[in-house]
NUVOMAR-959096 format. One record per residue: x, y negated, z of N, C-alpha, C in turn; residue in three letters. Coordinates in pm, whole numbers, plus 50000, padded with zeros to 5 digits. Layout:
XYZXYZXYZala
...
! end
This chain:
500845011950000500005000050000500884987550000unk
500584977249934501314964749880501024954050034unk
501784953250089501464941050244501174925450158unk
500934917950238501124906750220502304896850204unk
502994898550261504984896950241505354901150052unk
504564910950049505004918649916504504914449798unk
503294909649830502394901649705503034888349719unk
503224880449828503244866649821504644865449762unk
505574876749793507004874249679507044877949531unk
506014889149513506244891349428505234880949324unk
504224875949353503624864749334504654851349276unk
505394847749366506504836749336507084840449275unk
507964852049196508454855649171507964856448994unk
507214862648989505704859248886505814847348828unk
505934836748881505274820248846506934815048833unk
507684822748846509384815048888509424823248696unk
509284837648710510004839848601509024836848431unk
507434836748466506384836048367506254820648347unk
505984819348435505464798148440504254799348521unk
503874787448572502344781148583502004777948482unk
500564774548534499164766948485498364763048582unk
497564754348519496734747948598495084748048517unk
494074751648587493024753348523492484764648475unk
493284775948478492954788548446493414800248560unk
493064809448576494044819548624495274824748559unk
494624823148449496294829348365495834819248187unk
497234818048127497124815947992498074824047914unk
498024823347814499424828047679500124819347647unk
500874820947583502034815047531501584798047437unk
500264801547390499524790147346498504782947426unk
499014785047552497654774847619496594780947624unk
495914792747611495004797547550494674807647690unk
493434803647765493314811247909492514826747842unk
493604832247902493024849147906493304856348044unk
492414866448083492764869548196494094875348274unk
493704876648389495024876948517495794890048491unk
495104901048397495614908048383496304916648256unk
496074904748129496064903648007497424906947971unk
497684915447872499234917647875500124905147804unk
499144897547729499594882747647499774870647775unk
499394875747936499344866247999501114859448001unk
501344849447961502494838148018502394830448116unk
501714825948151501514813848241500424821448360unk
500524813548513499334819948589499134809948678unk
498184802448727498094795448821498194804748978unk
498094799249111498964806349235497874813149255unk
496594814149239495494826249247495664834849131unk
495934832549045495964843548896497274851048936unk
498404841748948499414852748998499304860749095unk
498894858449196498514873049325497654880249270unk
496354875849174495854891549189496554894349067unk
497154888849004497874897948917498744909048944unk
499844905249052500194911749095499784927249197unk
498524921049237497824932849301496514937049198unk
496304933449131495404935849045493894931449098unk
494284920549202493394911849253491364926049380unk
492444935249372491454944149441491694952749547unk
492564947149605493024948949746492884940549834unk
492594943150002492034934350099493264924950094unk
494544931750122496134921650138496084914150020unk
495504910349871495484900549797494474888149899unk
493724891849952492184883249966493174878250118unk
493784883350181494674878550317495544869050273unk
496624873350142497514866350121497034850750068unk
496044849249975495584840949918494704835450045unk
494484841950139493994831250298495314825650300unk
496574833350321497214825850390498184813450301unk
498424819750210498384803250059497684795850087unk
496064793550109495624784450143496054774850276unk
496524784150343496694777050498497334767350525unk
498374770050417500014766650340500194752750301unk
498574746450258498874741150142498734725750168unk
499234720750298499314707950383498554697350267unk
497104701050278495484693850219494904703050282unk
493324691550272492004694950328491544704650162unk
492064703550070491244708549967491854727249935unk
491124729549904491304746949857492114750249789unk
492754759849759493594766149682493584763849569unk
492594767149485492144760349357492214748149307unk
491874743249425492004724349372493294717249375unk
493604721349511495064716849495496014723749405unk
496004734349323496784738449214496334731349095unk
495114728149099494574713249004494544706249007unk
495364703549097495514682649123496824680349022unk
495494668448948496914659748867498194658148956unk
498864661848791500774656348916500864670248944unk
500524679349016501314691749076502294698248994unk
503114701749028504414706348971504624721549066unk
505094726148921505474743248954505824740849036unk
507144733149072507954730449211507214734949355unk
506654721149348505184726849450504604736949465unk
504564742749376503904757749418504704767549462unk
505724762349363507054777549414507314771149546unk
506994760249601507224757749791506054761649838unk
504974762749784503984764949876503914780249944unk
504514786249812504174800749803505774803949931unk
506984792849924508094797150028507514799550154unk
506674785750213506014782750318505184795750369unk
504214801650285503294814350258504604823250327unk
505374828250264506234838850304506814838650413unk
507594825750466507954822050631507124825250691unk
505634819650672504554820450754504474838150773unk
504144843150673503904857750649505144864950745unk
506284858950763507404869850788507204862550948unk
507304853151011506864850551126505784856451215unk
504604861051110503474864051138503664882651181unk
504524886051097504914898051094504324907950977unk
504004900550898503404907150755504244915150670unk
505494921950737506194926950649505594939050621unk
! end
């Protein structure tokens, strides 16, 4: 079974080596949103990449993506704040660091 430690790296890891997006869960190589689990997927916003990685149907995806949210120093949701004009991969690849401290503190290994 995949922990939460395990998705949330391999998640970053995902978005470090594929890219983001914003507005979709996942896109292709043309901008073009297809799903999280699409083999044309290139790009993933920080919810498309976890369940990608877990194939979005495991309880530890639905924990990890609690605890991304927790992460994400705003009142607004996961979703939105990966859609706020201005956000930069940067940002996410920290949000998702923050996620993993939290996770390895927490004892989510």
């Amino acid at each position: 079974m995949t922990t939460i430690l395990q998705i949330l790296k391999n998640a970053r890891n995902l978005l470090k080596k594929k890219g983001w997006t914003q507005g979709a869960n996942a896109c292709n190589e043309r901008g073009t949103e297809v799903g999280y689990t699409a083999e044309n997927a290139a790009t993933f916003c920080a919810r498309g990449a976890v369940w990608h990685v877990d194939e979005g149907n495991d309880e530890a995806a639905t924990r990890a993506l609690a605890l991304l949210s927790s992460c994400t120093i705003s009142n607004l949701g996961l979703i939105s704040w990966n859609d706020s004009p201005g956000r930069t991969k940067e940002e996410v690849l920290a949000l998702f660091d923050r996620a993993i401290e939290k996770a390895e503190k927490e004892g989510h290994t």
